[in-house]
Legacy VTK file of the C-alpha trace (Angstrom):
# vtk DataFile Version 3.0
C-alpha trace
ASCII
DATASET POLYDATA
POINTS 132 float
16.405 8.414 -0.587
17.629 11.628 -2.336
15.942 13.763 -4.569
11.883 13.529 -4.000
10.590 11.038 -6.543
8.052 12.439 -8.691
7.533 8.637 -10.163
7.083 5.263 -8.980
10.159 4.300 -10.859
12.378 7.332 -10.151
11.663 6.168 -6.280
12.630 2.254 -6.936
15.753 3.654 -8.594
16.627 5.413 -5.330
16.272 2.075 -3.439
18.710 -0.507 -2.625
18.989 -4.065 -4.849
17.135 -5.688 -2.145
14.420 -2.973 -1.401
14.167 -2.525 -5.223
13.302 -5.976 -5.968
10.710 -6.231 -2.803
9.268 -2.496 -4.212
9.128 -4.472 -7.750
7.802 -7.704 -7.009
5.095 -5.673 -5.382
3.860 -3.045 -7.869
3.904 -6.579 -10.395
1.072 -7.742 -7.889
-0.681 -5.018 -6.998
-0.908 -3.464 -10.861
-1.592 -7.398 -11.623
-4.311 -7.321 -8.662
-5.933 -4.078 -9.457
-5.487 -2.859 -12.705
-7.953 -0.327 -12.982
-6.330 1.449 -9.982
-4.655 4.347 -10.435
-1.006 4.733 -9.324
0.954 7.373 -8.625
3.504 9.576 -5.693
1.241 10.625 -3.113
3.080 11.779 0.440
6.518 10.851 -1.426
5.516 6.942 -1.596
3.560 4.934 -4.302
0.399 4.616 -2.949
-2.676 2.864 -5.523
-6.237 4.817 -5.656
-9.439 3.370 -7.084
-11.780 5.763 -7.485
-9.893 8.697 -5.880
-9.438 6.416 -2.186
-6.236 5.000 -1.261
-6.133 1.889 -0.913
-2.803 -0.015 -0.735
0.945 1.045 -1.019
4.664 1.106 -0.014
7.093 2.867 1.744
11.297 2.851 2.712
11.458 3.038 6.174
14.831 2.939 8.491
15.092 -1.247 8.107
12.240 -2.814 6.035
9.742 -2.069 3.188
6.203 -1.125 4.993
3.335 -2.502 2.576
0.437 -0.512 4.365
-3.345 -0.670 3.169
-5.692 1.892 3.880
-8.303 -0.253 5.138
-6.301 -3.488 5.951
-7.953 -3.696 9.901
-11.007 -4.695 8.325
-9.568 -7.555 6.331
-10.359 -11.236 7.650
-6.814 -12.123 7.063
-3.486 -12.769 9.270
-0.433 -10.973 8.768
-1.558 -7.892 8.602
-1.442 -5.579 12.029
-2.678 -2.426 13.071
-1.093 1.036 12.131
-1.983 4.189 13.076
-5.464 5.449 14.612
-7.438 4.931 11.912
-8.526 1.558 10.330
-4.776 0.792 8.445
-3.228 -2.233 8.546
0.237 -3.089 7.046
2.702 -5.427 6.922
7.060 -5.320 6.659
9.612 -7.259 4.710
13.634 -7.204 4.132
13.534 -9.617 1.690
11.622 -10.738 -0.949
11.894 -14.395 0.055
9.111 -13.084 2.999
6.875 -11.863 0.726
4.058 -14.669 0.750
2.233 -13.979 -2.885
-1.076 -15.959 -2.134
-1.403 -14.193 1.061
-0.630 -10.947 -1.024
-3.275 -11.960 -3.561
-5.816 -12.412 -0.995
-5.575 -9.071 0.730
-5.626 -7.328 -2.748
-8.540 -9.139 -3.338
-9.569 -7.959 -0.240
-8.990 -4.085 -0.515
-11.012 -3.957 -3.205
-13.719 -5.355 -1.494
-13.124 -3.377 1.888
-12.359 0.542 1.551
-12.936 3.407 4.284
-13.539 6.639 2.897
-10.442 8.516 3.144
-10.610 10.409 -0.081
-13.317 12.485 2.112
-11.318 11.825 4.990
-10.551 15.754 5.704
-14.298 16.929 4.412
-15.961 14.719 6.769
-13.240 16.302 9.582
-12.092 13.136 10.674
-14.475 10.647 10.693
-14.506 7.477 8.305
-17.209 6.255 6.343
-17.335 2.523 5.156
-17.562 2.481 1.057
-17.797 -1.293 0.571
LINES 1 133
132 0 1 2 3 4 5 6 7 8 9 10 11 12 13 14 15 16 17 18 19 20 21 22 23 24 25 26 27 28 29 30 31 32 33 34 35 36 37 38 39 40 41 42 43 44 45 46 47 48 49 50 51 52 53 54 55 56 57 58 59 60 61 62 63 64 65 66 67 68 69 70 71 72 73 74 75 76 77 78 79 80 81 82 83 84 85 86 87 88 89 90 91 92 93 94 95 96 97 98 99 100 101 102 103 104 105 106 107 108 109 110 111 112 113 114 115 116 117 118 119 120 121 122 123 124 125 126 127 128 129 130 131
């Protein structure tokens, strides 16, 4: 990466061809999935928001593309595993042939349904609350 992105596509242009087409195949499912979500840069990444809460997006890091969802720990679903302290889970790919689209499906189906409060995250100093 160069230049911050201030855009979802400015930041796919600053990927590779195969982290590009990973990044791209999925914002297709995840605008697909959630389409009333709102989308933007948040932290330097493309992270989706419905309602203000964060609730899936991506990320560059040294060797893969991190898919990460806010409140993925709570989803009944494998492939997904633990990151960070707090109730994310995520998952990594370095090609697009890994990406498994009915698995994707189902967790997008499943972050709508499951979502910690971390849009009150810092108000609530710290502590979750489950939403849904």
């Amino acid at each position: 990466m160069t230049a911050k992105a201030t855009t979802i596509e400015e930041y796919h242009r600053q990927l590779s061809g195969a982290d590009q087409a990973i990044c791209q195949l999925l914002r297709a499912e995840i605008d697909a999935s959630l389409p009333d979500a709102e989308s933007k840069i948040w932290h330097a990444h493309p992270v989706w928001f419905l309602e203000g809460n964060p609730v899936v997006g991506y990320s560059r890091l040294k060797n893969c593309i991190r898919l990460l969802f806010w409140s993925g720990q709570g989803f009944d679903a494998p492939g997904l595993h633990p990151e960070g302290s707090f109730k994310a889970a995520e998952a990594r790919y370095m090609g697009e042939e890994q990406i498994d689209l009915e698995q994707l499906r189902f967790w997008l189906t499943q972050a709508r349904k499951i979502q910690w409060d971390y849009k009150n995250i810092v108000k609530r100093k710290g502590k979750l609350e489950r939403l849904y």
